[in-house]
C-alpha positions as CSV (number, residue, x, y, z in Angstrom):
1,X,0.0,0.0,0.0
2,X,2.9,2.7,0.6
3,X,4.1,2.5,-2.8
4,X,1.1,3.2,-4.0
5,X,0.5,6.3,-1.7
6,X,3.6,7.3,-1.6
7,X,3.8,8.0,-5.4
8,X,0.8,10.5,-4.9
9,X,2.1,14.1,-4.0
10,X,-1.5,15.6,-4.4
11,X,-4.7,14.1,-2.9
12,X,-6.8,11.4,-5.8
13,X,-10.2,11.0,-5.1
14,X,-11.3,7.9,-7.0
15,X,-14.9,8.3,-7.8
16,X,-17.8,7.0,-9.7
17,X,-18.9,9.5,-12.7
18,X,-22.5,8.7,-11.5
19,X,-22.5,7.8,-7.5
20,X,-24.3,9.1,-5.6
21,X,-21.7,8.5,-2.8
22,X,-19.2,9.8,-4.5
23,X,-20.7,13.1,-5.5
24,X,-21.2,14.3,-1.6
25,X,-16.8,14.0,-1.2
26,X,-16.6,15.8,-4.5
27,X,-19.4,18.8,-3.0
28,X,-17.3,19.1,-0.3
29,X,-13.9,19.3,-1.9
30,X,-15.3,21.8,-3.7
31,X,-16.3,23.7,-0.7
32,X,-13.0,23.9,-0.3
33,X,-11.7,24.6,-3.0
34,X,-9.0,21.6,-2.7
35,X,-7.0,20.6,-5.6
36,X,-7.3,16.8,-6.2
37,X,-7.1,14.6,-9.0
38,X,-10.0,13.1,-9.9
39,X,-10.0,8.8,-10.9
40,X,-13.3,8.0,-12.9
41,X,-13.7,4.4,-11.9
42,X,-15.8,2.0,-14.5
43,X,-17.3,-0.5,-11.5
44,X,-16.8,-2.9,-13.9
45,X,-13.4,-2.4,-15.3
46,X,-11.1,-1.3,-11.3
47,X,-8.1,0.1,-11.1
48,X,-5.4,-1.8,-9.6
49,X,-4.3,0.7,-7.4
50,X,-8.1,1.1,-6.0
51,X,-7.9,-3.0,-5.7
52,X,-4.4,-2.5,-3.8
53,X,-5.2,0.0,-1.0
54,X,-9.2,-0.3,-0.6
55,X,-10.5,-3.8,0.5
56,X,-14.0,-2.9,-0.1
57,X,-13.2,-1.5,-3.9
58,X,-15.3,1.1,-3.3
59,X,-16.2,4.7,-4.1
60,X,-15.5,7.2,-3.2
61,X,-11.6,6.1,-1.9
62,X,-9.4,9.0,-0.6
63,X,-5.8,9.0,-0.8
64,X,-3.8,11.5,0.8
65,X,0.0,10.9,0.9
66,X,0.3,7.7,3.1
67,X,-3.7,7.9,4.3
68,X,-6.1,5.9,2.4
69,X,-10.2,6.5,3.2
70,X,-13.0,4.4,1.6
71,X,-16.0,5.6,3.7
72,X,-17.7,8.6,1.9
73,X,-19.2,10.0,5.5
74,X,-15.5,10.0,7.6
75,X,-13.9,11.1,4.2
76,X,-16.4,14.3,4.3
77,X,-15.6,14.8,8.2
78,X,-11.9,14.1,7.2
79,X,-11.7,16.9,4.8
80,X,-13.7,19.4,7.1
81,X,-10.9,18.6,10.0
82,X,-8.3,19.0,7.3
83,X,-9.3,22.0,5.7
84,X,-11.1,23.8,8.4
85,X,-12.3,26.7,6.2
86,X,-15.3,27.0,5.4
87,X,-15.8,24.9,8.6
88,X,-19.0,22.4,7.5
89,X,-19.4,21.2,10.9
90,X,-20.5,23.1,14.5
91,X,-17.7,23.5,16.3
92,X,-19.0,22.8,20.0
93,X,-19.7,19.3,20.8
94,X,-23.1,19.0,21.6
95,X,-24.0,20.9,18.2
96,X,-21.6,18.4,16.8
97,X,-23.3,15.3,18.0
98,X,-26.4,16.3,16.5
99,X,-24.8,17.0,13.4
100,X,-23.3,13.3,13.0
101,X,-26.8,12.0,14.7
102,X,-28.4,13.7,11.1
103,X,-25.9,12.4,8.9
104,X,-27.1,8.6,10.5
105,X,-30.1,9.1,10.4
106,X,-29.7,10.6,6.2
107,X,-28.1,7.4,5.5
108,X,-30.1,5.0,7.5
109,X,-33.4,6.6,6.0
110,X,-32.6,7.9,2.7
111,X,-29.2,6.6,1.8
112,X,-30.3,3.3,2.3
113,X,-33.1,3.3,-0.4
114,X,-30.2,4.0,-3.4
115,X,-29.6,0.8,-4.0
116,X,-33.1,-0.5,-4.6
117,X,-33.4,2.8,-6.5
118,X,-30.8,2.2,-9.1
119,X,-30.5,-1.5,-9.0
120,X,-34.1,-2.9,-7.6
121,X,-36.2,-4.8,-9.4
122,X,-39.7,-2.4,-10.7
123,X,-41.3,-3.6,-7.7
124,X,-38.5,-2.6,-5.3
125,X,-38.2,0.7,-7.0
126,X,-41.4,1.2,-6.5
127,X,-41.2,0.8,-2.9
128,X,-37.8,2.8,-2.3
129,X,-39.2,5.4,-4.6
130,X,-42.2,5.8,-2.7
131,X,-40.4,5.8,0.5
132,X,-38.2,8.5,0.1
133,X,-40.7,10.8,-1.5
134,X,-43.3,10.4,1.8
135,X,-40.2,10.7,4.2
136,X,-39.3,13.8,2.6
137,X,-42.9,15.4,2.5
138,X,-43.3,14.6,5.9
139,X,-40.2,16.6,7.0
140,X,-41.5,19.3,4.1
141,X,-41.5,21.6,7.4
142,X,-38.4,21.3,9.0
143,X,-36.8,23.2,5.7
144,X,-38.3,26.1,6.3
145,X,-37.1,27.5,9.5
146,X,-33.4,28.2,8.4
147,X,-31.5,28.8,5.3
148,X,-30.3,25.1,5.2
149,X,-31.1,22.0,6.9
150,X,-31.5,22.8,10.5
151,X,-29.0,25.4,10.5
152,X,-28.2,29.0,9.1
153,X,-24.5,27.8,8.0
154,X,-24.3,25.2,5.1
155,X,-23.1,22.0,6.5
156,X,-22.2,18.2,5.8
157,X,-25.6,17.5,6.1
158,X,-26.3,19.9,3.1
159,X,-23.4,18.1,1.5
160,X,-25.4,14.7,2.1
161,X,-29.2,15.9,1.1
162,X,-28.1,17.9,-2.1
163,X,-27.2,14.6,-4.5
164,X,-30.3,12.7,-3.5
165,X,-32.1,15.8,-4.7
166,X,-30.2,15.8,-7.7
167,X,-31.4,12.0,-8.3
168,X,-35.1,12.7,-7.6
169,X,-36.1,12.8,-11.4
170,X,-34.0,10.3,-12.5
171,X,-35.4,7.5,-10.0
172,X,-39.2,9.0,-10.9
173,X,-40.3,10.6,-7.9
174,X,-41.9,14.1,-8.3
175,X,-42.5,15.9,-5.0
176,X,-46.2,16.9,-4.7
177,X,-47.0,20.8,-4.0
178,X,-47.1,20.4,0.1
179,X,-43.3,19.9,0.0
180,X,-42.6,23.2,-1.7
181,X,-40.0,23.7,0.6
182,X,-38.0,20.7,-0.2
183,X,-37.6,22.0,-4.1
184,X,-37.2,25.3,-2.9
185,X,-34.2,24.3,-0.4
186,X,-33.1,22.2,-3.7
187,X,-32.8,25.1,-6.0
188,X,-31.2,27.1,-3.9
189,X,-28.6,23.8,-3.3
190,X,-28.4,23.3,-6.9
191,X,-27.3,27.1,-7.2
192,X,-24.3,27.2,-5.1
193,X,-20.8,27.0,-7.2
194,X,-19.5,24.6,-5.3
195,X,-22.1,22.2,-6.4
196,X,-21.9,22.7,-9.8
197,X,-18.3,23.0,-10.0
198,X,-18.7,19.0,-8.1
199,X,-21.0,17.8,-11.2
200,X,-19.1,15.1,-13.2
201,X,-21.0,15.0,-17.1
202,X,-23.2,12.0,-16.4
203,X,-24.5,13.6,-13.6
204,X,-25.3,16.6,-15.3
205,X,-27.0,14.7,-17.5
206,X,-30.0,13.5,-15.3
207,X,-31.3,16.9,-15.0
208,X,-31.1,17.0,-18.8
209,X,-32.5,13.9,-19.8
């Protein structure tokens, strides 16, 4: 594994062109503003050097100099210890807690439904599909009070919501008219430069297709 760190004098972000996971690191690099190189990895066709240092093969993998992370949640709080401005995370500890309480509770809820999303059978689609657009009407309410999620500062957990959002069309799910404040909270996500500037090509092709 150190030869294949140690050849790496700026930080590689292996990433899928269109993964959900993946695209919350790449918001947050963007945040900021790190330079990285990017690895578009094919699922079906891995890099060795993914296959050498990552026993999961998975995306997104972080490598920076002799560290190697393949979670995408403690690669986003990595990179908000690292580069501590903009910080994307409370900074006292109870405020903290609750932050990392959301972000478990995002991927048990939401995060969880991907899979049968992209890969489910119609009927499980269906299901996750339905799921995730009741869970998110219910909590309609909860984006109005501040700015962004819960908070007047964008955060991690903005970082986490945002590409689900981005997916909503592509996995068929249309939010009815009592969730207004979910699109509107989306928008104003899918404004920021950051987020853009995070958008690989296949992903800015869902909202075109």
């Amino acid at each position: 594994m150190a030869s294949v760190t140690n050849k790496r004098s700026v930080m590689t972000l292996y990433s899928g062109a269109n993964d959900v996971y993946s695209h919350r690191a790449r918001i947050v690099l963007a945040e900021k503003n790190v330079t990285y190189e990017v690895i578009q990895v094919d699922p079906g066709h891995l890099p060795e050097d993914l296959i050498d240092v990552n026993p999961y093969n998975s995306v997104p993998t972080l490598i920076d100099r002799d560290l190697v992370l393949y979670n995408s949640k403690v690669v986003m709080e990595y990179l908000d210890e690292r580069f501590p401005h903009p910080p994307l995370m409370p900074v006292d500890p109870v405020s903290r807690a609750r932050a990392r309480l959301m972000l478990y509770r995002i991927d048990h809820d939401w995060y969880s439904l991907v899979a049968d999303l992209e890969e489910g059978d119609p009927k499980a689609k269906a299901k996750a599909a339905e799921e995730l657009k009741q869970s998110l009407t219910s909590i309609a309410p909860l984006f109005e009070a501040n700015p962004f999620f819960l908070s007047a500062d964008f955060s991690l957990i903005d970082c986490s919501i945002a590409p689900l959002l981005w997916r909503l069309k592509a996995w068929g799910i249309e939010l009815p008219a009592q969730a207004k404040a979910v699109t509107a909270y989306a928008e104003q996500l899918f404004d920021r430069a950051a987020f853009q500037q995070a958008l690989t090509d296949s992903e800015k092709a869902i909202m075109a297709g």
